[in-house]
DRENLOMAR-791548 format. One line per field, with one value per residue (C-alpha): residue number from 1; z, y, x; residue in three letters. Coordinates in Angstrom, 1 decimal. Last residue first. Layout:
BEGIN
i	[NUM | ...]
Z	[Z | ...]
Y	[Y | ...]
X	[X | ...]
aa	[ala | ...]
END
This chain:
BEGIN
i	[225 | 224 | 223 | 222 | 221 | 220 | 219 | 218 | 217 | 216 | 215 | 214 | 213 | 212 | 211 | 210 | 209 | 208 | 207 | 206 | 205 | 204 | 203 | 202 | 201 | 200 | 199 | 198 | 197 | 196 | 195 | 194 | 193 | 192 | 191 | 190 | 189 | 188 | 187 | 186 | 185 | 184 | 183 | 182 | 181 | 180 | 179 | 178 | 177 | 176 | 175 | 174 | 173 | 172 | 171 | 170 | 169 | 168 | 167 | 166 | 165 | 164 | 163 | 162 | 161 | 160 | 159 | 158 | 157 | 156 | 155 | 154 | 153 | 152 | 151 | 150 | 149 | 148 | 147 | 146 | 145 | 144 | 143 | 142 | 141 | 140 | 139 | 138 | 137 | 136 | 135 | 134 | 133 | 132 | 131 | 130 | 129 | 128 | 127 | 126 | 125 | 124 | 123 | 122 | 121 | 120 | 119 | 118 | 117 | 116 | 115 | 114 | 113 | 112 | 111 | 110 | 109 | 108 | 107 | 106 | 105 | 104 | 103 | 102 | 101 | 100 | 99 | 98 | 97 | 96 | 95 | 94 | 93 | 92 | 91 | 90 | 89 | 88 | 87 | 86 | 85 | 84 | 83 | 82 | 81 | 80 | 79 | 78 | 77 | 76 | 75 | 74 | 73 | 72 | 71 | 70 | 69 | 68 | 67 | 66 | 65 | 64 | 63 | 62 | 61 | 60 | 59 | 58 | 57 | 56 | 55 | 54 | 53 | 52 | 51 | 50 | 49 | 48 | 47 | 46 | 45 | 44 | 43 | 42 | 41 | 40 | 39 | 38 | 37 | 36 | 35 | 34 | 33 | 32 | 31 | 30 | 29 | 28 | 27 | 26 | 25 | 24 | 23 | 22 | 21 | 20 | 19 | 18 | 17 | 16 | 15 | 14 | 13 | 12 | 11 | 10 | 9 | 8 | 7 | 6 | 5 | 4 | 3 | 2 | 1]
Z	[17.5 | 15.6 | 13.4 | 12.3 | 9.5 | 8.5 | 5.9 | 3.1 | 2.1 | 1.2 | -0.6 | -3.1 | -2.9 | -6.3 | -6.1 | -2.5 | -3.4 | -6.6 | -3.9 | -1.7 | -4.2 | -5.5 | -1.5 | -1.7 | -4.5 | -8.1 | -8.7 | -6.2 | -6.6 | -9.9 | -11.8 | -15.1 | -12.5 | -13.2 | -10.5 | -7.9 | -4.0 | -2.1 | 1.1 | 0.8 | 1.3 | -2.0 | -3.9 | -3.8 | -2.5 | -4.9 | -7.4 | -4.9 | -2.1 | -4.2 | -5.8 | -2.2 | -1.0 | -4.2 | -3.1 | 0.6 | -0.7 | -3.1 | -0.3 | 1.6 | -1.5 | -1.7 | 2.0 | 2.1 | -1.1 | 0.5 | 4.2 | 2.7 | 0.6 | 3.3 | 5.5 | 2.6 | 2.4 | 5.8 | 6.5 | 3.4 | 4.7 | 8.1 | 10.5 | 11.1 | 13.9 | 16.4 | 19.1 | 18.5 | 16.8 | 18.9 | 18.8 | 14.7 | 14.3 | 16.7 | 14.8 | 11.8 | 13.3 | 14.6 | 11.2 | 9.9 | 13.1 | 12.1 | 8.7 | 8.8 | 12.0 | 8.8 | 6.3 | 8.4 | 8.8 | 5.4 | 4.9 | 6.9 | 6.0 | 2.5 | 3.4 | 5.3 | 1.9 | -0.1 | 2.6 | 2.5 | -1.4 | -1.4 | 1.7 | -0.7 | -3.7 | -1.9 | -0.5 | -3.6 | -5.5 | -2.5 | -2.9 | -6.4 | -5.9 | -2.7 | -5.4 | -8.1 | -5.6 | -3.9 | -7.9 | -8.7 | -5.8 | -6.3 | -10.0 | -9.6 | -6.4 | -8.5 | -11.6 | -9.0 | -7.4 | -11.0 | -11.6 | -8.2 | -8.9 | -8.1 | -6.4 | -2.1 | -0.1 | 3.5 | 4.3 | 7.4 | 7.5 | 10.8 | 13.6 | 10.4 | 7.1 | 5.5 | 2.5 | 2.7 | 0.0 | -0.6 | -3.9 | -2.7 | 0.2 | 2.7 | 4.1 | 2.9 | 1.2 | 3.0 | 1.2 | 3.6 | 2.5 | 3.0 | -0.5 | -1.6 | -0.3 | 0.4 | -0.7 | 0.4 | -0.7 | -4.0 | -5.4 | -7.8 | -11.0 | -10.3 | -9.3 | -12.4 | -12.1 | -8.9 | -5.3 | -5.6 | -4.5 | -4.6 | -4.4 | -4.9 | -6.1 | -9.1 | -10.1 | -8.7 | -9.4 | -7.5 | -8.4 | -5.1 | -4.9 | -1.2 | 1.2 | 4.3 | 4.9 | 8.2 | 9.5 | 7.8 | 5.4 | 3.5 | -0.2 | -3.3 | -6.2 | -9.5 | -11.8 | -12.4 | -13.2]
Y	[-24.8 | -28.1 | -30.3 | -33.3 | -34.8 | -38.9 | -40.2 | -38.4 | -41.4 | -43.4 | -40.6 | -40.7 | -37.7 | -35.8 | -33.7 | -32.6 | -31.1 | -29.1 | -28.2 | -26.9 | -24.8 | -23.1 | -22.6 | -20.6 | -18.4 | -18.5 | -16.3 | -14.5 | -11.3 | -11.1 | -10.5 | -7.9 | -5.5 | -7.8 | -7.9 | -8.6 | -6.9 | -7.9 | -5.5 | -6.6 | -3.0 | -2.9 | -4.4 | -1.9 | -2.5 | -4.1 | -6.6 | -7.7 | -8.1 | -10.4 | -12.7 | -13.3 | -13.9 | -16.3 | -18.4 | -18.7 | -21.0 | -22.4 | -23.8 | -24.5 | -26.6 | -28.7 | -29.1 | -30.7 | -32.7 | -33.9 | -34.7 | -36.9 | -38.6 | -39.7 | -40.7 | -42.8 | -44.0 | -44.7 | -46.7 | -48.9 | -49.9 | -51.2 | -49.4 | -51.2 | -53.0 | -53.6 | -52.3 | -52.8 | -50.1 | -47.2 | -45.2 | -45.0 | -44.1 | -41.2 | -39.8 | -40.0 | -39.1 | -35.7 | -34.8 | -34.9 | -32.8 | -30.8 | -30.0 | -29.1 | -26.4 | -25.0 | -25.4 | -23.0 | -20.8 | -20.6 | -20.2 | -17.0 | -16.1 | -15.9 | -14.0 | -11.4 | -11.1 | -10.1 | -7.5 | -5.6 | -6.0 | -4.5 | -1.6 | -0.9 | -0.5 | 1.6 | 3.9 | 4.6 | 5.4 | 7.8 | 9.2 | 9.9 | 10.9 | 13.3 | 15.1 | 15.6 | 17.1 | 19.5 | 20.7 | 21.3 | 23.7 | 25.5 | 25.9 | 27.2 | 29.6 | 31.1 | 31.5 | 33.2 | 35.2 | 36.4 | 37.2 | 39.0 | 41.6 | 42.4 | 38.9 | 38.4 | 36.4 | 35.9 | 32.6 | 30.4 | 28.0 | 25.1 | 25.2 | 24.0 | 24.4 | 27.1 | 29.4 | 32.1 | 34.4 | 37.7 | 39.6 | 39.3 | 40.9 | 39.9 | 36.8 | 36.2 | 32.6 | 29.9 | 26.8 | 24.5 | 23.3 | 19.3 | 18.2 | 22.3 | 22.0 | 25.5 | 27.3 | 30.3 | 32.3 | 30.1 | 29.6 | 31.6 | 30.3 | 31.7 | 35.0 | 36.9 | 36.7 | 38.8 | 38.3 | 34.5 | 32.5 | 28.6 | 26.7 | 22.7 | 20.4 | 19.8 | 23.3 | 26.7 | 29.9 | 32.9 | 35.7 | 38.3 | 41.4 | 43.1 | 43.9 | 45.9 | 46.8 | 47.5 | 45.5 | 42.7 | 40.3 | 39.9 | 38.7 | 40.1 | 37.6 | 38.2 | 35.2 | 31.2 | 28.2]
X	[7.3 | 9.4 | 7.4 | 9.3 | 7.5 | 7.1 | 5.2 | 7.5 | 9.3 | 6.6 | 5.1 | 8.1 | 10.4 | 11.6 | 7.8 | 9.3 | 12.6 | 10.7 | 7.9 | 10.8 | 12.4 | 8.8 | 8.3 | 12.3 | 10.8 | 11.9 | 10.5 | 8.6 | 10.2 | 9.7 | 12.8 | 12.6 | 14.8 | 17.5 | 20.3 | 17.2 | 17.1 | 14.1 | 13.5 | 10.1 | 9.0 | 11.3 | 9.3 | 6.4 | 3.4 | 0.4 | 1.7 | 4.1 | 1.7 | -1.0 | 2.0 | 3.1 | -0.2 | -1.0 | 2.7 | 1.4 | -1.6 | 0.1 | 2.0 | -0.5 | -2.3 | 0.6 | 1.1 | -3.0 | -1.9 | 1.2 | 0.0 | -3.6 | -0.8 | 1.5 | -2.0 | -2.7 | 0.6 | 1.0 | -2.2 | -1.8 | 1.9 | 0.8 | 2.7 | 6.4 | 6.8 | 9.7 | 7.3 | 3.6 | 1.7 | 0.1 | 3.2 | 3.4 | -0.4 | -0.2 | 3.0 | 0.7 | -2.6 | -0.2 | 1.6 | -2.2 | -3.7 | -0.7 | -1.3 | -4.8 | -3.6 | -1.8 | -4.5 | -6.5 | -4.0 | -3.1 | -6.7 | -6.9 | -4.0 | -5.2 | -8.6 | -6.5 | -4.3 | -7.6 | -8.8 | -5.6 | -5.6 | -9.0 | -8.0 | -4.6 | -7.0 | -9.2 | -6.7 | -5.0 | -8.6 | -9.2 | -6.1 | -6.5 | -9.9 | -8.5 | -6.1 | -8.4 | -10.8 | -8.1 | -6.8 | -10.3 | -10.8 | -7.8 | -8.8 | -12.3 | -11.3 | -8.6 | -11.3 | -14.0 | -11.5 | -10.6 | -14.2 | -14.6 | -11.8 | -8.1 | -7.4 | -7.3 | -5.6 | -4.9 | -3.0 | -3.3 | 0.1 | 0.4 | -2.3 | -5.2 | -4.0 | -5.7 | -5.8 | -8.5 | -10.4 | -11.1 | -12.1 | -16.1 | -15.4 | -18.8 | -18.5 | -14.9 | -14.3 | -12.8 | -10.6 | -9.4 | -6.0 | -4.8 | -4.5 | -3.7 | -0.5 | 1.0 | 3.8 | 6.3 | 8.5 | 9.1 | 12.3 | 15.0 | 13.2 | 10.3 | 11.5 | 10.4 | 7.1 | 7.3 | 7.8 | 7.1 | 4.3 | 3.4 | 0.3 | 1.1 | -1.3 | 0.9 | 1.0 | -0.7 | 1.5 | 1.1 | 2.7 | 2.6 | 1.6 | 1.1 | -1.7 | -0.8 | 3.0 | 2.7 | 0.1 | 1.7 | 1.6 | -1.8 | -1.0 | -2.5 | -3.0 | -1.2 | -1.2 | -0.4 | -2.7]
aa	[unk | unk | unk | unk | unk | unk | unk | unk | unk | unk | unk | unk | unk | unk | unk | unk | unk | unk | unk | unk | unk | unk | unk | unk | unk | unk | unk | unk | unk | unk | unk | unk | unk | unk | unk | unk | unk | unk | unk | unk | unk | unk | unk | unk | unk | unk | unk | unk | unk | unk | unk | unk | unk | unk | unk | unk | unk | unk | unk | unk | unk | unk | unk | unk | unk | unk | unk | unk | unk | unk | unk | unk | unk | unk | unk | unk | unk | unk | unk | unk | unk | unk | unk | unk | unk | unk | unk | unk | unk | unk | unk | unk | unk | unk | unk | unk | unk | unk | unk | unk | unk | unk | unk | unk | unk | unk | unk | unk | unk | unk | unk | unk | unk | unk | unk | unk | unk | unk | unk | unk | unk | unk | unk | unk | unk | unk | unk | unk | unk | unk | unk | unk | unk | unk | unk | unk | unk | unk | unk | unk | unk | unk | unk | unk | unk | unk | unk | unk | unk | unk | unk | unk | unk | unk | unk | unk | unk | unk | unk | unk | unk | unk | unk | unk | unk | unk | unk | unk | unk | unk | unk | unk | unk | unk | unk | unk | unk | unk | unk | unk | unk | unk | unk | unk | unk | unk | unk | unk | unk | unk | unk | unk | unk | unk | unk | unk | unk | unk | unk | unk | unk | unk | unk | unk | unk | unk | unk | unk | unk | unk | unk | unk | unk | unk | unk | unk | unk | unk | unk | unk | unk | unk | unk | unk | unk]
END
């Protein structure tokens, strides 16, 4: 929406025309019509304006930010008050539904990635009370000996399926912050913008390593703090 409001700017010069011109959540005035193109004098953001009507001058109407712009406005009748007041308004309720529908789908996926840590963290202290009945298992055996063979490969394959499902695991968070912030948050940089940024991923890598390794091989873990 765009017209003729009349600006308060001085005791001197009183109450002045000004074309305002309302666009993107943005209210913006100019001298005349024809200084649009040349920049705005002035603007305001209606996403953080309170919107005050005058108690008893039905043309009148407030623009404020609180401690930063206050802006004293009036129109040349009550109808066109009432159309201004209609617009501005709308604009300020479109914006905070946009922002509330922003802010709600960054609280969801906030609350979805603090359930995966959560199991990640869970399957994390899984992993080294495994690593820790294995290295257990090796010192209590005789020196010179190895474990017997059925106690290592089924404590091998209780390690692999519980670092299998960690790592999917950690591969679903990354999937859930990349298709909700942008990529570059990551600070992920990709020749092909087609890329996702989790593929391939380095845990994708390490399953590939680990799927080559028999179980046998695998019984053992170094865990470092």
């Amino acid at each position: 929406m765009e017209g003729i409001l009349y600006k308060w700017t001085n005791y001197l010069t009183g109450w002045q025309p000004r074309w305002f011109v309302l666009d993107n959540g943005i209210l913006s005035y100019y001298d005349s019509q024809d200084d649009v193109n040349k920049g705005s004098k002035g603007s305001i953001k209606m996403a953080v304006c309170e919107i005050k009507v005058h108690s008893t001058d039905n043309t009148r109407m407030e623009l404020i930010i609180p401690g930063e712009q206050h802006f004293y406005v009036k129109s040349v009748n009550a109808a066109e008050r009432q159309r201004w007041l209609v617009a501005l308004g709308s604009s300020k309720a479109c914006l905070a539904d946009t922002r509330t529908k922003k802010e709600k789908e960054i609280n969801e996926t906030i609350e979805s990635l603090r359930t995966k840590m959560s199991e990640l963290r869970l399957y994390c202290d899984l992993l080294m009370q495994q690593v820790h009945t294995i290295q257990e298992s090796v010192k209590q055996d005789q020196p010179g000996l190895t474990p017997p063979a059925e106690n290592m490969n089924e404590a091998s394959s209780l390690l692999s399926a519980t670092c299998n499902t960690f790592i999917t695991t950690l591969e679903e968070c990354m999937k859930i912050a990349n298709a909700k912030f942008k990529p570059e948050m990551f600070q992920f940089t990709h020749s092909d913008p087609l890329v996702s940024p989790v593929s391939p991923s380095p845990v994708q890598m390490v399953r590939q390593e680990t799927g080559r390794s028999s179980p046998k091989g695998n019984a053992y873990c170094n865990v470092t703090a």
